[in-house]
BAKOLLO-297067 format. One record per residue: residue number from 1; residue in three letters; chain; x, y, z of N, C-alpha, C in turn. Coordinates in pm, 1 decimal. Each point is the difference from the previous one (the first is absolute). Layout:
BEGIN
PT    k    r  c        nu        nv        nw       cau       cav       caw        cu        cv        cw
PT  NUM  Ala  A         X         Y         Z         X         Y         Z         X         Y         Z
...
END
This chain:
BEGIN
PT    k    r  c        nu        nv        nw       cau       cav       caw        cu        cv        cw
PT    1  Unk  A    7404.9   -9165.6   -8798.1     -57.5      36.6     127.6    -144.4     -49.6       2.5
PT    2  Unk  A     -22.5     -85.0     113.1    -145.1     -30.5       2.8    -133.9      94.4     103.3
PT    3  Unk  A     -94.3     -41.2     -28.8     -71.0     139.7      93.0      13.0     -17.1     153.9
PT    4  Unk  A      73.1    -146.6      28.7      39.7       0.7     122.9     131.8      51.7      24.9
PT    5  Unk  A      87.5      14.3     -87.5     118.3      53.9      29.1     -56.8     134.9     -16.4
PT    6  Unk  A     -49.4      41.5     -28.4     -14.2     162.0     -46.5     -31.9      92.2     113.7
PT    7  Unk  A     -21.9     -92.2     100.2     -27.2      68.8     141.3      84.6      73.4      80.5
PT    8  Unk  A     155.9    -103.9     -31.5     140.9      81.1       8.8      -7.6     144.7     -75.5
PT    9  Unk  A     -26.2      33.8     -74.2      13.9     122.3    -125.1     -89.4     121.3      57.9
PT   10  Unk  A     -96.3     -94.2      51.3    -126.0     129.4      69.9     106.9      38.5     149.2
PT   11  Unk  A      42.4     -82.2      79.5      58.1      46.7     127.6     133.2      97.7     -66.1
PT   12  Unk  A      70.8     -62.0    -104.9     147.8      94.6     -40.2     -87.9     110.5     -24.8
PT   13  Unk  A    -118.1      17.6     -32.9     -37.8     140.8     -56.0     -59.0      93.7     108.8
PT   14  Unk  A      15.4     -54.9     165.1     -60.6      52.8      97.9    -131.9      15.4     -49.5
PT   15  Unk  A     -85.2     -57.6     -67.7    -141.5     -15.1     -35.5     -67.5     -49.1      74.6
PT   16  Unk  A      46.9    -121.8     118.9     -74.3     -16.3     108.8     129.2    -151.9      99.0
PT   17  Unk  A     -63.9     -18.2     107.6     107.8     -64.3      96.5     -14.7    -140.0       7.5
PT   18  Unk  A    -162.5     -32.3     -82.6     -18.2    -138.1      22.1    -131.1      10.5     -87.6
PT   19  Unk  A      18.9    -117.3     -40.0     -78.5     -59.5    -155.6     -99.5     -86.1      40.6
PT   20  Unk  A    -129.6      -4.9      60.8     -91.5     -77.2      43.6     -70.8    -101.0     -87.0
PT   21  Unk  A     -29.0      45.5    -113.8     -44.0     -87.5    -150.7     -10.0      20.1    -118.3
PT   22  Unk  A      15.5     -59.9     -76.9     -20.3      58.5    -160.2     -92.2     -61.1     -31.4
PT   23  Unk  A     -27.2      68.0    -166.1    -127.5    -119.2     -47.5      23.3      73.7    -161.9
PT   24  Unk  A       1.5     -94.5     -75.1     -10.1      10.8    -166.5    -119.6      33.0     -33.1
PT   25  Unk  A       4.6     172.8     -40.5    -111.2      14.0     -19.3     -76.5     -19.0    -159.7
PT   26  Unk  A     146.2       5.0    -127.5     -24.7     -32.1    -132.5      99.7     -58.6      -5.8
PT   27  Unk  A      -5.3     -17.2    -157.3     162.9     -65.2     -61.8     -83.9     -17.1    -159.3
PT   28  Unk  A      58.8      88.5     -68.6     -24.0      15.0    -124.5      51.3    -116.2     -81.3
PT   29  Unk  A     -14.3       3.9    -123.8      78.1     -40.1    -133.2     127.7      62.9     -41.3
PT   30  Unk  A       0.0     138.7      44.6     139.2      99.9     -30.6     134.3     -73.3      81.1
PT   31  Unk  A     -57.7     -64.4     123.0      89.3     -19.2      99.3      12.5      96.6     137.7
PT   32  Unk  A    -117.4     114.8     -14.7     -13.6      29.8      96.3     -86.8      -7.7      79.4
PT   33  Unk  A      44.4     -30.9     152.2     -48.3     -14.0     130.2     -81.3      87.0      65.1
PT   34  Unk  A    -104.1      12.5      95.2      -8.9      59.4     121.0     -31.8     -28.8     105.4
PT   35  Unk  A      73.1      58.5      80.1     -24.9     -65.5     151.8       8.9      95.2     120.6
PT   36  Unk  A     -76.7     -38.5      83.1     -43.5      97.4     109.3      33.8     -64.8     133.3
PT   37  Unk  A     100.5     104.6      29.9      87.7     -67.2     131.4     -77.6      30.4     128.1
PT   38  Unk  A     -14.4     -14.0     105.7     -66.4      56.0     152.6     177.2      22.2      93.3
PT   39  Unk  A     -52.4     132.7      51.5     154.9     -26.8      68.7     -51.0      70.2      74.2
PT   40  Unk  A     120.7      42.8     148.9     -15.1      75.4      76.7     -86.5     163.8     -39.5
PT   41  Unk  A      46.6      27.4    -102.7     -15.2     139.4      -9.8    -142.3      15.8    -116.0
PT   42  Unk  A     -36.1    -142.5      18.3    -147.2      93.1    -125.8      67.2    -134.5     -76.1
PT   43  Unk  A    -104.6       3.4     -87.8       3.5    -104.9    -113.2      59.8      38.9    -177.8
PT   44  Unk  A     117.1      -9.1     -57.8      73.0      12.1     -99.3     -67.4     -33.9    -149.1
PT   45  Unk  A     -34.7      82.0    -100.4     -12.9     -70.3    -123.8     150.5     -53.2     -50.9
PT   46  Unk  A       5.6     -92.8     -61.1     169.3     -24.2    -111.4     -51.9     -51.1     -93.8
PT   47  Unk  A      21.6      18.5    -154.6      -0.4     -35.8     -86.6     118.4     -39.7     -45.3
PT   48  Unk  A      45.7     -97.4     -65.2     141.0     -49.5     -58.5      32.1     -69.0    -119.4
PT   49  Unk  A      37.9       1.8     -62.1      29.1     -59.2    -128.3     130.3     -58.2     -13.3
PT   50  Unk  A      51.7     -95.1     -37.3      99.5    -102.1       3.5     100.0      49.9    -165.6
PT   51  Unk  A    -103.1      97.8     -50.0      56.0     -37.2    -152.0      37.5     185.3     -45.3
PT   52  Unk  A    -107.7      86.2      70.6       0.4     111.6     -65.2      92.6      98.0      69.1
PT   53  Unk  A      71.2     110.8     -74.9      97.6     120.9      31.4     -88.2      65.4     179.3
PT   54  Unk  A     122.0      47.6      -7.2     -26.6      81.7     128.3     -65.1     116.9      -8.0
PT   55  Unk  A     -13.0      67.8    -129.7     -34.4     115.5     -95.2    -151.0      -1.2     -24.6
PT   56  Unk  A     -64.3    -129.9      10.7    -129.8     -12.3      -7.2     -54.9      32.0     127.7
PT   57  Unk  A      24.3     -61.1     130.3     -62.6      72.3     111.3      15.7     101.7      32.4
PT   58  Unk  A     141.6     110.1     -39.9      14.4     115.6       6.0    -119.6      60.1     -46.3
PT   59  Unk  A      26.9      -0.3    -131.5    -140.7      57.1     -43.7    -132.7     -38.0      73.7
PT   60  Unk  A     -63.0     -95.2      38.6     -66.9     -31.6      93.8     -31.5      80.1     121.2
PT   61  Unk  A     116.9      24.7      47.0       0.2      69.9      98.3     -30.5     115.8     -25.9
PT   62  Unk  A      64.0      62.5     -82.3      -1.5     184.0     -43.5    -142.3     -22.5     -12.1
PT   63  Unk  A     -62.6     -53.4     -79.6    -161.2     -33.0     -50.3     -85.4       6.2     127.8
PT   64  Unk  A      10.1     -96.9      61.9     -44.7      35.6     162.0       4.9     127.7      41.9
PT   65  Unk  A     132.6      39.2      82.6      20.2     145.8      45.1     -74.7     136.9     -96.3
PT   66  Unk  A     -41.7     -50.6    -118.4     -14.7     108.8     -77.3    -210.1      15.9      70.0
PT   67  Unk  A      11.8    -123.8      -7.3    -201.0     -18.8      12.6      -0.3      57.4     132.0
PT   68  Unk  A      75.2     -48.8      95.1       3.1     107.7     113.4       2.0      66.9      28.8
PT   69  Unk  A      97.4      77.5     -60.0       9.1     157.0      -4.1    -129.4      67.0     -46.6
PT   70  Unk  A    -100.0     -46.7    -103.0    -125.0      67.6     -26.1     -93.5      -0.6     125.1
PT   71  Unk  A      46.3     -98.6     121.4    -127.8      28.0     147.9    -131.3      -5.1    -108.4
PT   72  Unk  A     -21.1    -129.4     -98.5    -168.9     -22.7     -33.7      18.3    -126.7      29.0
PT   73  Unk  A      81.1     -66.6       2.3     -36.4    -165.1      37.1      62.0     -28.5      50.0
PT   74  Unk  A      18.4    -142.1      45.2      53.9     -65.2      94.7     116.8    -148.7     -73.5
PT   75  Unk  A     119.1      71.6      27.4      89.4     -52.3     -78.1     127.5    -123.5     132.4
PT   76  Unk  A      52.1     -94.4     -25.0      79.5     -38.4     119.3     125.2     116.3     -27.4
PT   77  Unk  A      77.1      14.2      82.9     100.6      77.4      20.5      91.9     -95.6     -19.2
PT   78  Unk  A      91.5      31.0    -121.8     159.2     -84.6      -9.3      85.6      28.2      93.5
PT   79  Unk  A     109.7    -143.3      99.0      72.6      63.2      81.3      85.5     -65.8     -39.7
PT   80  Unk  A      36.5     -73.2    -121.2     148.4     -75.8     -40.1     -28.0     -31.9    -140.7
PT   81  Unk  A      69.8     -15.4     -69.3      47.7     -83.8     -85.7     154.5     -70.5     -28.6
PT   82  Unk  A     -14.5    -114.4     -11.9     153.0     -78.7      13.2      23.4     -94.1    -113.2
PT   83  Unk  A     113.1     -48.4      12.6       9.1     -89.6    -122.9      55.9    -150.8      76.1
PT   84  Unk  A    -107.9     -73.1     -93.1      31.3    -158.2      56.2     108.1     -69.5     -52.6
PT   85  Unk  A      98.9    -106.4      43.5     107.9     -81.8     -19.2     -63.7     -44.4    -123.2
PT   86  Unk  A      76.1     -24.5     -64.5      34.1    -162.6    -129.4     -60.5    -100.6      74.6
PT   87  Unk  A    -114.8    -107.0     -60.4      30.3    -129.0      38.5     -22.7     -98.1     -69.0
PT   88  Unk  A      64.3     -64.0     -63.3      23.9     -96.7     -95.2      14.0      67.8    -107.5
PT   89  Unk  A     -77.8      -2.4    -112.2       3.2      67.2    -146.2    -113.8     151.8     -15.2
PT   90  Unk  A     -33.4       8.2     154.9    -103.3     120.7      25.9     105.7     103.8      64.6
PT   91  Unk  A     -67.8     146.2     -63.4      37.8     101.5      87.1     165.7      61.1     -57.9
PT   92  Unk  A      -6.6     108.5      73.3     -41.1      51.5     137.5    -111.6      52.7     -73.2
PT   93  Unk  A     -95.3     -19.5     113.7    -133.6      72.3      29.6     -29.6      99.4     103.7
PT   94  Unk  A     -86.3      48.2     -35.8     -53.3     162.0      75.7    -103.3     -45.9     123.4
PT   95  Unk  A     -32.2      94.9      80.1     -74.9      22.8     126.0     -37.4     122.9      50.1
PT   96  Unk  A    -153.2      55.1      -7.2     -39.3      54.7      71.9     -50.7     -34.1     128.0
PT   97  Unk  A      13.8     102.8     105.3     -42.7      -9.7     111.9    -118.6     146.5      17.5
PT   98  Unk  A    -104.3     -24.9      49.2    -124.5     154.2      -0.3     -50.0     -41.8     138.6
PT   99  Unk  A     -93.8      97.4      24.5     -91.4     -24.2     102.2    -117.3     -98.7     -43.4
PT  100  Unk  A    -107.5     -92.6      76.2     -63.7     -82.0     -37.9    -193.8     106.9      39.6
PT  101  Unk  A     -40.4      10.1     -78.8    -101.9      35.4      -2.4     -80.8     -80.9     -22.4
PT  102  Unk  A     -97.0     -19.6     129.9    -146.7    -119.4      15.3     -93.8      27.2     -98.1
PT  103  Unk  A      -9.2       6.4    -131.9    -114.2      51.7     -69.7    -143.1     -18.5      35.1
PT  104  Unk  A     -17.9    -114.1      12.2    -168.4     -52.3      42.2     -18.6     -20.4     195.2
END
């Protein structure tokens, strides 16, 4: 799945109705990505990895929801995690989806 296909995945998730732009915001050495979608409904964080379990953003997520729950900082809110297709000798790989928080 590329971050242009991935726009399909945000609409199956009723996450928003139309995908206005993306933009790569990292891309590690691990193999993981981030990218910050603009859509109808507010602008999306996704992080994705081509290589790692689905079990890692879980935790991710719980990790998030947990900083939240303390109301002292300002954490994105997880609203998915999914698992990416096989492609070629990669994967399946994982996907979070959160809210995108403007830091600066």
């Amino acid at each position: 799945m590329t971050s242009q296909n991935f726009s399909k995945e945000i609409y199956r998730l009723d996450l928003a109705t139309r995908v206005t732009s993306f933009e790569l915001l990292d891309s590690r050495w691990n193999g993981n990505e981030v990218l910050r979608y603009s859509t109808d409904k507010g602008s999306l964080f996704v992080k994705m990895n081509r290589v790692e379990d689905k079990s890692v953003f879980v935790a991710e997520a719980v990790g998030l929801t947990s900083i939240l729950r303390t109301q002292t900082v300002a954490a994105p809110r997880p609203l998915h995690v999914g698992t990416l297709p096989r492609v070629g000798v990669f994967g399946p790989g994982a996907f979070l989806v959160a809210e995108y928080l403007q830091l600066v």
